[in-house]
N, C-alpha and C positions, 0 to 999 in steps of 0.2 A: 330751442331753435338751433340747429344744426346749419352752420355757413361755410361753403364752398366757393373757391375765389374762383373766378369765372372772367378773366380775362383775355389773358391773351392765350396761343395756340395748344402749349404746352396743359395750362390748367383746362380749359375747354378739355380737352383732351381725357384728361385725371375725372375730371367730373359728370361728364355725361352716363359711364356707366354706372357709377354709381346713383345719379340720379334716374336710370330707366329702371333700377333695379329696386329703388325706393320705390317710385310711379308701378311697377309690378306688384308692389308687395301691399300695394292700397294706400300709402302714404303719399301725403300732400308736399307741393314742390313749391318756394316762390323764384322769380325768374327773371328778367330783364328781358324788355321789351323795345323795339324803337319809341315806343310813347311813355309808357309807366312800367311800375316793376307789377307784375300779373300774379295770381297766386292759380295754381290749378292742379288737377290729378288725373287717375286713368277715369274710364267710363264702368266701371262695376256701380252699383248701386249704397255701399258701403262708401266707397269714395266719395261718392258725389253729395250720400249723408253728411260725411264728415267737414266736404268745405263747404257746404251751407250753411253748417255750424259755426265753422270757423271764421267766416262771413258776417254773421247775425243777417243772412239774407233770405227777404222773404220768398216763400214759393212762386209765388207770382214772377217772379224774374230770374225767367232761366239763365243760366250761363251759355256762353258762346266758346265752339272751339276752333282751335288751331289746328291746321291740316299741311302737310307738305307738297300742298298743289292740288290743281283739280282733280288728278285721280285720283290720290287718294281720298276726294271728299264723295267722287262719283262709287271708289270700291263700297262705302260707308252708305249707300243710298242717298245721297244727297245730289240733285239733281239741277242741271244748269244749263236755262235757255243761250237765246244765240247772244239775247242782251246782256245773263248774268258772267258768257263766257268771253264777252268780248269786252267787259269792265275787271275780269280775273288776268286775262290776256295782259291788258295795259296796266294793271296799277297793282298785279301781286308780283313779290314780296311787298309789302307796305301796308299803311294804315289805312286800309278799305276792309270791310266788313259787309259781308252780302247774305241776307235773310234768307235761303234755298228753300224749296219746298224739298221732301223726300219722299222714294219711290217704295221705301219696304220701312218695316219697324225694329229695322237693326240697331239705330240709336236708343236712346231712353228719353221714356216722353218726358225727364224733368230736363232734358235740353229746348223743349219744343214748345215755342209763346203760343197766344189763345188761336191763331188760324194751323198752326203744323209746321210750322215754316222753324228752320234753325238758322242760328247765325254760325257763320264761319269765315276765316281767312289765313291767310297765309303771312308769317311776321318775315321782316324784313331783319331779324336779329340771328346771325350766321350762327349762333352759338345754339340756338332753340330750335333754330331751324333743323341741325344736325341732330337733337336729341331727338324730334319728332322723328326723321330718320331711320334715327337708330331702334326706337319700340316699332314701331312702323306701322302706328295707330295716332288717332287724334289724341290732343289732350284737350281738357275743358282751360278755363279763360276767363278769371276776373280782374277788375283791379285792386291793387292788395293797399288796399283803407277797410278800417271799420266805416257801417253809418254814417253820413253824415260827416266827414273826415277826407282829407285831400290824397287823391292814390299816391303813392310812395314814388319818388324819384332816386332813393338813394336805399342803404342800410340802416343808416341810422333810422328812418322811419319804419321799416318791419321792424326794428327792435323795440321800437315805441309801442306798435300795436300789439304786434305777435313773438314779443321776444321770450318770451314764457311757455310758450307754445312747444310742448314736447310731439318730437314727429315729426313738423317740419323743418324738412329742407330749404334752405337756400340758396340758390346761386348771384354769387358775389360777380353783378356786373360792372360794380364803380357807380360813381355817380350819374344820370342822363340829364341830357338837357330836359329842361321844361317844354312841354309839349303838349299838345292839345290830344287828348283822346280818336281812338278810329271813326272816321265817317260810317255812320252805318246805310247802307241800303237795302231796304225790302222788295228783294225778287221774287218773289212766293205769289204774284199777285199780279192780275193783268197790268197794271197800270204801274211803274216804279215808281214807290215810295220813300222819302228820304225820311229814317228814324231818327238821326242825328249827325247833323254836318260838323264837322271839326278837322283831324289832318289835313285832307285832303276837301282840296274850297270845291264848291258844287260846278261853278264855272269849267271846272277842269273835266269832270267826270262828261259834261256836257259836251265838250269837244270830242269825247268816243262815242255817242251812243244819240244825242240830241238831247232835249228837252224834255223833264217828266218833271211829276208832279211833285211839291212841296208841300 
C-alpha cells in the first residue's frame, strides 16, 4: 500500500496527478471522503475486476460512482428527472446518493443493480472533487472495509485491512469524524424510493421535493 498525504493545498496539490495517473494505468486508489475513507478505480473492466477482488464483494452489489456534477453524470448517459435534478441542485456536494436510470450503455452493466438504475453523486471532499476534475471521468465508490467490518475512518484502518495490498494507492486525508454513510435515493423509478437513509435525515430531502415513498 502506497500512502500519499492528502491534506492540505500543497500535498492535494503533489497528489492528484499522481493519483489520475495510477486511476489511468488501472490501479486502485483509497481516498477520503465527507463520510468514510472509499476505495475506488477507473471504469475499464480490469478495474472494476480487480476491486471486487479487493472488496471480497459479491456481484450482486454494484458499486456507485462519483461524478463532478450533473454533467458530467448526463455526458456518462446517466439521466435526471426534474425530481432527481432538483435533490442534485440542493444537496450536491454532499452525502446524497441518487439511483439514475441511464440513456445509452456507455457505463458497464457491473455498475448497474437488478432494474438499470446506477448510483451516483457528487462528494463534498474538495480534494476528490478536484481529482474527478482532473481525469475528467467518473470514478467507482466503495466503502474501504472488508465484509462485515466498519468502513475506515482513518489510516490506521486501510492498514489493518489492505495494508499488504501491492498497488494500492492511498490518499492520506487524516483522521474524519464519525459519520453516518450517504442517504441513498432510488430515482430510476416512478415513484422515489429511499435505499438507505443516513447523512442526510429524510425530513430534509422532503422539504425540496415533498413526500415519497419509504
Amino acid at each position: 500500500m502506497n500512502v500519499l498525504p492528502f491534506h492540505g493545498e500543497e500535498e492535494i496539490a503533489s497528489a492528484i496527478p499522481q493519483a489520475a495517473d495510477h486511476l489511468h494505468r488501472g490501479g486502485l486508489v483509497g481516498y477520503p471522503t465527507e463520510t468514510v475513507y472509499g476505495l475506488g478505480s477507473n471504469l475499464d473492466q480490469g478495474a472494476l475486476v480487480a476491486l471486487r477482488k479487493l472488496k471480497d464483494r459479491e456481484k450482486e452489489k454494484p458499486f456507485l460512482l462519483l461524478v463532478s456534477g450533473p454533467k458530467m453524470a448526463e455526458e456518462w448517459g446517466l439521466t435526471f428527472d426534474q425530481r432527481a435534478m432538483a435533490l442534485a441542485d440542493a444537496f450536491w456536494p454532499g452525502p446524497l446518493t441518487l439511483v439514475l436510470p441511464t440513456s445509452t450503455s456507455r457505463l458497464p452493466d457491473e455498475l448497474r443493480n437488478p432494474e438499470g438504475g446506477i448510483a451516483v453523486r457528487r462528494t463534498s471532499q474538495a480534494g476528490i472533487e478536484r481529482l474527478i476534475e482532473e481525469i475528467d471521468h467518473p470514478i467507482t465508490s466503495t466503502s474501504a472495509n472488508l465484509p462485515g467490518g466498519n468502513p475506515a475512518t482513518d489510516i490506521a484502518a486501510l492498514h489493518r485491512d489492505f495494508g499488504n495490498v501491492a498497488g494500492l494507492m492511498v490518499l492520506d486525508g487524516g483522521a474524519l469524524e464519525s459519520a453516518a454513510p450517504s442517504t441513498i435515493l432510488d430515482c430510476a423509478t416512478q415513484h422515489l424510493r429511499v435505499v438507505r437513509e443516513g447523512a442526510i435525515p429524510l425530513s430534509e430531502l422532503e422539504t425540496c421535493i415533498g413526500t415519497f415513498s419509504r
